[in-house]
PAMARDREN-134188 format. One line per field, with one value per residue: residue number from 1; residue in one letter; x, y, z of N, C-alpha, C in turn. Coordinates in nm, 3 decimals. Layout:
num <- [NUM:...];
residu <- [A:...];
n.xx <- [X:...];
n.yy <- [Y:...];
n.zz <- [Z:...];
ca.xx <- [X:...];
ca.yy <- [Y:...];
ca.zz <- [Z:...];
c.xx <- [X:...];
c.yy <- [Y:...];
c.zz <- [Z:...];
This chain:
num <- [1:2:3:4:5:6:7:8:9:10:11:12:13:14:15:16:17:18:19:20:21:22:23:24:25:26:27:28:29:30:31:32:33:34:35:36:37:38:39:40:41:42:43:44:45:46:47:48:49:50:51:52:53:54:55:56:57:58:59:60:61:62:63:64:65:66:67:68:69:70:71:72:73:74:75:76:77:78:79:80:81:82:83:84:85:86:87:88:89:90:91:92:93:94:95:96:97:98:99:100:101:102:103:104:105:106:107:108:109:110:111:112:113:114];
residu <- [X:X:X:X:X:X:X:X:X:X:X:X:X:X:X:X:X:X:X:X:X:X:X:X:X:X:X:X:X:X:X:X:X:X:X:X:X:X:X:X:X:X:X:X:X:X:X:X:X:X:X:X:X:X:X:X:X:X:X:X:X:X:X:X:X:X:X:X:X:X:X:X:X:X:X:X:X:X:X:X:X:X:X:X:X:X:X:X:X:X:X:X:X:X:X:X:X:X:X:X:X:X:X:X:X:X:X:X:X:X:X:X:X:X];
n.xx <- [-1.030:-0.717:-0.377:-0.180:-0.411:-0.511:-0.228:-0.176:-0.439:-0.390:-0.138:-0.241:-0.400:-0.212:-0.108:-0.312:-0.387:-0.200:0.038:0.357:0.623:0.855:1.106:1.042:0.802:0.775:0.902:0.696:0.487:0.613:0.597:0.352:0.264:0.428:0.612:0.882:1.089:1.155:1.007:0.783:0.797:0.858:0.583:0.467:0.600:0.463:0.239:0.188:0.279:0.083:-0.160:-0.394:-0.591:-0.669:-0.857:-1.087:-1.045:-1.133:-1.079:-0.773:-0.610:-0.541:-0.503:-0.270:-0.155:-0.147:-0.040:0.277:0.285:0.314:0.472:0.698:0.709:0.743:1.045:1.142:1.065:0.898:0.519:0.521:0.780:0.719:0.459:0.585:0.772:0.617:0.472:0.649:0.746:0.517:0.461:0.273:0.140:0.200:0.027:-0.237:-0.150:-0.188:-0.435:-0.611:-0.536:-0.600:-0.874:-0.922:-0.853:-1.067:-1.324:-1.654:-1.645:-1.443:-1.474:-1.480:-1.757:-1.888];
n.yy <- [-0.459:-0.549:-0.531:-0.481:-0.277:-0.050:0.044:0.124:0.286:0.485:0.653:0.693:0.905:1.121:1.214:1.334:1.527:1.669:1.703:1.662:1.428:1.432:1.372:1.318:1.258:1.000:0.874:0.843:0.753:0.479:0.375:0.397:0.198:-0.020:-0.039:-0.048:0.227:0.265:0.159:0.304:0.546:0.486:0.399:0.644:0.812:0.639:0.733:1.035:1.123:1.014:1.140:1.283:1.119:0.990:1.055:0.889:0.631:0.313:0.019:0.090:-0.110:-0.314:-0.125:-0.085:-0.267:-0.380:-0.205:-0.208:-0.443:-0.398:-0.221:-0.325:-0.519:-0.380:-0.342:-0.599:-0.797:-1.122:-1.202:-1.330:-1.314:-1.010:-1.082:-1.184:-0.986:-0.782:-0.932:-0.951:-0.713:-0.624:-0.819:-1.065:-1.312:-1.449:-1.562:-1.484:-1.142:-1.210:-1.308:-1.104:-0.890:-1.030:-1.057:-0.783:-0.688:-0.849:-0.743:-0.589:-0.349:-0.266:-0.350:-0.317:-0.238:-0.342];
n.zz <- [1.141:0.962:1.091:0.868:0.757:0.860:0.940:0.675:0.688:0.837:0.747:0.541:0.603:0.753:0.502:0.358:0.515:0.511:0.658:0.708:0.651:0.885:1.089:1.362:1.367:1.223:1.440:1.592:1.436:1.429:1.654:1.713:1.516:1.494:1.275:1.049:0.990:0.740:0.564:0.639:0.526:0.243:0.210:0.247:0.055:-0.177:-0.136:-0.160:-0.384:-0.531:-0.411:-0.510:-0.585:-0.346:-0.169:-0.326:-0.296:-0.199:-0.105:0.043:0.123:-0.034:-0.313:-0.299:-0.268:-0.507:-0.655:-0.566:-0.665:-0.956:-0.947:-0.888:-1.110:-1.320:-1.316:-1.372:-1.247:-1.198:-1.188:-0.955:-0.839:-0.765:-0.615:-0.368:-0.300:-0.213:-0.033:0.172:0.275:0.383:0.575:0.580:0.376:0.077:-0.050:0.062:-0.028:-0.278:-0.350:-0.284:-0.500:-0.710:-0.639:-0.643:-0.913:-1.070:-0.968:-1.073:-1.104:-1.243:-1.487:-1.828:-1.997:-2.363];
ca.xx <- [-0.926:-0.595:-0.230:-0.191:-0.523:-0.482:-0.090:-0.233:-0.492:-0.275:-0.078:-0.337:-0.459:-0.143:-0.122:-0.453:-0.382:-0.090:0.096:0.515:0.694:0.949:1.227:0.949:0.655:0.805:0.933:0.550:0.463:0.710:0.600:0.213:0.206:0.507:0.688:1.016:1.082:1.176:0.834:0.680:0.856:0.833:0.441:0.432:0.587:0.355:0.093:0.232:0.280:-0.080:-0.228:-0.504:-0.655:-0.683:-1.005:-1.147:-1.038:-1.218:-0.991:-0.610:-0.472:-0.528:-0.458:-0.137:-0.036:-0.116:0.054:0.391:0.315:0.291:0.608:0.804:0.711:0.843:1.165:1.191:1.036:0.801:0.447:0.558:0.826:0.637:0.399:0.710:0.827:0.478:0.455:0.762:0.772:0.379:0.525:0.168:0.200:0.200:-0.133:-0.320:-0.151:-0.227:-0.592:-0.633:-0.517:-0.673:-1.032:-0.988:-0.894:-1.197:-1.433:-1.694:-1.646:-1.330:-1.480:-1.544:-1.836:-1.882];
ca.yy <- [-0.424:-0.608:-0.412:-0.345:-0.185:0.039:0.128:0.243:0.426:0.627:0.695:0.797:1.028:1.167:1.278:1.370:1.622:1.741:1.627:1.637:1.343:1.467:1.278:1.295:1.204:0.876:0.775:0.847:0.630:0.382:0.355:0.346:0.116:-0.090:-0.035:0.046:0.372:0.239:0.100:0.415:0.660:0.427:0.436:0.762:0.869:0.670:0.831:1.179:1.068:0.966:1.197:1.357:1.005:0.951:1.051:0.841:0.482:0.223:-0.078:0.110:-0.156:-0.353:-0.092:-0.015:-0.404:-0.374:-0.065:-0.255:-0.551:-0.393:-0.082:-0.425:-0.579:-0.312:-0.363:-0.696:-0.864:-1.207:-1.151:-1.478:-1.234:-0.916:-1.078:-1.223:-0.872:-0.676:-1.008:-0.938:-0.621:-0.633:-0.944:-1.117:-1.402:-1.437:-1.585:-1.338:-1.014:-1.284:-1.341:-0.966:-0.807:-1.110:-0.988:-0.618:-0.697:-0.887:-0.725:-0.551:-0.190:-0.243:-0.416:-0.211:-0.287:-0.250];
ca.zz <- [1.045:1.023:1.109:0.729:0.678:1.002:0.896:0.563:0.682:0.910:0.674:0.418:0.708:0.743:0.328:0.356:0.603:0.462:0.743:0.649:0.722:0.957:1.194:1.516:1.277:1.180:1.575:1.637:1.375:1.480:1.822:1.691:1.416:1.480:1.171:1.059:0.947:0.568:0.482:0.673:0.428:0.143:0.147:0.248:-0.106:-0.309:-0.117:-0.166:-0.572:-0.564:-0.343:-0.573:-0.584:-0.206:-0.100:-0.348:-0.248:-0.059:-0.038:0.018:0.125:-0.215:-0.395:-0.220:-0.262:-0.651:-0.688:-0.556:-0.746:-1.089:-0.997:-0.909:-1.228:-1.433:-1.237:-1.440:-1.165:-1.257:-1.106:-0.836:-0.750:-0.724:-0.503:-0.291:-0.279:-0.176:0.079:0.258:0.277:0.492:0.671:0.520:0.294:-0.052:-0.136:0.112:-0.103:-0.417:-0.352:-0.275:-0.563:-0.839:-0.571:-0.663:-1.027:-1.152:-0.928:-1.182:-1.174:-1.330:-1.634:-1.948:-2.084:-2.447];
c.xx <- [-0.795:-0.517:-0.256:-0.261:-0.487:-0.348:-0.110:-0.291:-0.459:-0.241:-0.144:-0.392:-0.343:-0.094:-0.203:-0.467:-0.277:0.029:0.270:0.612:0.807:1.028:1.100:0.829:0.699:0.842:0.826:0.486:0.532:0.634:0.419:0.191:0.327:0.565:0.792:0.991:1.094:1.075:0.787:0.684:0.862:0.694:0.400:0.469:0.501:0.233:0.096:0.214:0.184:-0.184:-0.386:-0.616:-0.717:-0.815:-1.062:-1.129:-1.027:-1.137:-0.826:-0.520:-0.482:-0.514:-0.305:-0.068:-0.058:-0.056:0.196:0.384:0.344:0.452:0.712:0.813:0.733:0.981:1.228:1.141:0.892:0.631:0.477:0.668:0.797:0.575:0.474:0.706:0.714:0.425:0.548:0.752:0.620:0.394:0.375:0.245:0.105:0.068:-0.241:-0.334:-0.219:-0.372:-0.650:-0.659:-0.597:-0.809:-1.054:-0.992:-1.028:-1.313:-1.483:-1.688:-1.555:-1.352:-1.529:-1.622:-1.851:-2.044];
c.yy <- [-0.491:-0.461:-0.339:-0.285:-0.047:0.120:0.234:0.322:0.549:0.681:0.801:0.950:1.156:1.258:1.367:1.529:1.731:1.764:1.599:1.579:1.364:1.363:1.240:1.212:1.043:0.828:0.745:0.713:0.503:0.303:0.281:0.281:0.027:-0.136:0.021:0.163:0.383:0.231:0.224:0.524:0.594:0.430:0.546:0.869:0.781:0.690:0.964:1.181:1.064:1.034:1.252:1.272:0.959:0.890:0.923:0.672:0.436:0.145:0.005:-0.008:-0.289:-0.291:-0.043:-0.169:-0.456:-0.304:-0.113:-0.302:-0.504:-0.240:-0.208:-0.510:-0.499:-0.285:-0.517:-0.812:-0.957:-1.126:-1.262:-1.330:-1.096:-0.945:-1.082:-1.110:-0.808:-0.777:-0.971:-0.886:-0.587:-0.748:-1.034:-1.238:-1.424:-1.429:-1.478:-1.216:-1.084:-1.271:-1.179:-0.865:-0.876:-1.050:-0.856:-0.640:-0.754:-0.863:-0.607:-0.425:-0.167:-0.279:-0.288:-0.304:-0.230:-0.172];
c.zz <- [1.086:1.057:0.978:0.730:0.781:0.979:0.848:0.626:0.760:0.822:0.498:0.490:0.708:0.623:0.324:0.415:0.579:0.570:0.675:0.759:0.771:1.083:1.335:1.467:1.231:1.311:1.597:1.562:1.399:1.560:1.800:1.661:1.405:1.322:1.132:0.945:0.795:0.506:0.558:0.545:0.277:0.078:0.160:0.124:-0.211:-0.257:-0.147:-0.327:-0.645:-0.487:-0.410:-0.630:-0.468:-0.136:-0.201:-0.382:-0.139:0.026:-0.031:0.070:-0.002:-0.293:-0.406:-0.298:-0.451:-0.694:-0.690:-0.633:-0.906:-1.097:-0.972:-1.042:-1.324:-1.425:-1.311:-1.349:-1.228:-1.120:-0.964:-0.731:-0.688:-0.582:-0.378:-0.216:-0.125:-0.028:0.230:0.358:0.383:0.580:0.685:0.459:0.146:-0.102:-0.065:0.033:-0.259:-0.430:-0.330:-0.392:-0.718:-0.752:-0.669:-0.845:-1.122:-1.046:-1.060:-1.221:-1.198:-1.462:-1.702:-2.013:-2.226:-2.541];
């Protein structure tokens, strides 16, 4: 598993558990997952937002880096800059979160068949 996937799934663990992100709970995380405390508390509300979804996803950290891409693109943001954004912000690069999120979209149990 890379960093991201490992972050997330702390952090999904943490939701999961019902676990409240408190001043000690974020140094911890800090210290564990080498991340700053902004992006800890940043995914930790749209995990909290989205909680009743949790258990039942595979890939989180593609759905985490579509989730940005598409709340930055209602921000007025192009999808170039979205990805930018959702790149940054995982200190990844572009085409990695790019090729990720075009993977999860046309994989088939998203298609509606008619």
């Amino acid at each position: 598993m890379n960093k991201n996937q490992l972050f997330l799934e702390e952090l999904k663990y943490v939701v999961e558990n019902g676990f409240i992100l408190n001043e000690y709970l974020v140094e911890q995380l800090q210290k564990k997952l080498g991340r700053s405390s902004s992006l800890i508390i940043e995914i930790y509300q749209i995990f909290v937002e989205n909680r009743h979804i949790l258990p039942f996803i595979d890939d989180i950290e593609t759905i985490v880096y579509d989730y940005i891409i598409c709340r930055e693109m209602t921000r007025a943001k192009t999808f170039y800059g979205a990805t930018m954004f959702a790149a940054d912000m995982f200190e990844t690069t572009q085409t990695y979160i790019k090729c990720k999120v075009d993977q999860y979209r046309q994989s088939s149990y998203l298609k509606i068949s008619a």
